[in-house]
C-alpha positions in Angstrom: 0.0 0.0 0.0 1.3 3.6 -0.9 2.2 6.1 1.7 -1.2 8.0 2.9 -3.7 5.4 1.2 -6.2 3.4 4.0 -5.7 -0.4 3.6 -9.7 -0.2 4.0 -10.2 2.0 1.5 -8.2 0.2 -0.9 -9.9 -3.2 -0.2 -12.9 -1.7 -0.9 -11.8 -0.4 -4.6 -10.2 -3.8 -5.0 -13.5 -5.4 -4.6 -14.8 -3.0 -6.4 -12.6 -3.8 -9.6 -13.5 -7.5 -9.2 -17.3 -7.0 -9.2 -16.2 -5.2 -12.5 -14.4 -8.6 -14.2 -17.4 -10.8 -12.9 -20.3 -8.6 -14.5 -17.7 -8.3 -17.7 -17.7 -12.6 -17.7 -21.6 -12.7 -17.0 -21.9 -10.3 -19.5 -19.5 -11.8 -22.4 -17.7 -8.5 -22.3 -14.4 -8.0 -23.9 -11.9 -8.5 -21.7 -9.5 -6.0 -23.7 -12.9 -3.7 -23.0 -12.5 -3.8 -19.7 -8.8 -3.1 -19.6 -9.2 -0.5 -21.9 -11.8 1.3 -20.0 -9.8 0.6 -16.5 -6.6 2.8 -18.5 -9.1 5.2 -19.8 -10.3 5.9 -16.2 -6.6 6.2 -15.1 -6.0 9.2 -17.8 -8.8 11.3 -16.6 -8.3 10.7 -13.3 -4.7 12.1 -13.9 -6.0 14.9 -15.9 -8.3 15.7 -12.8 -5.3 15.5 -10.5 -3.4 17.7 -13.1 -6.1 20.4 -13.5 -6.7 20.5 -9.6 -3.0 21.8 -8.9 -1.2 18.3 -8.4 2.1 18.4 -9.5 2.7 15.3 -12.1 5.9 14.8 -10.2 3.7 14.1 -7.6 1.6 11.6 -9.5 4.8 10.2 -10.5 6.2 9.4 -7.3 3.0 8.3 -6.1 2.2 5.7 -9.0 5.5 4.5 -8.1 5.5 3.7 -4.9 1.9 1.8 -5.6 3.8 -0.1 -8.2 6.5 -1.2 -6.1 3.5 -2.4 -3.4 1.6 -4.4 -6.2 3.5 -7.7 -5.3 1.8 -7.5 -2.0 -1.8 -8.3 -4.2 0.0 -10.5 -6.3 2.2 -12.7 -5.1 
């Protein structure tokens, strides 16, 4: 987990995401659809960030440090 983000929180998204896959399989949804969409929603939410007064050097350190923590989910 990144520095500042609630383990809670983040469960909750996580779940959140995999309701998302399940009604994309019960749905015969493009998987590629889904992954597309899940990028798309990463750009605007950066554009957000951006357009709210983040730095992108901030973004950038943060999306890091989530990165590095993803072998905690997957491993």
């Amino acid at each position: 987990m990144s520095k500042g983000v609630s383990s809670q929180d983040l469960l909750k998204v996580l779940v959140k995401v995999r309701d998302l896959r399940a009604y994309a399989v019960r749905k015969n949804l493009d998987p590629w659809a889904v992954r597309q969409g899940l990028l798309i929603a990463l750009e605007i939410d950066t554009l957000a960030a951006l357009r709210r007064g983040v730095p992108r050097e901030n973004l950038v350190i943060f999306d890091m440090a989530a990165k590095e923590n993803i072998q905690v989910y997957t491993h």
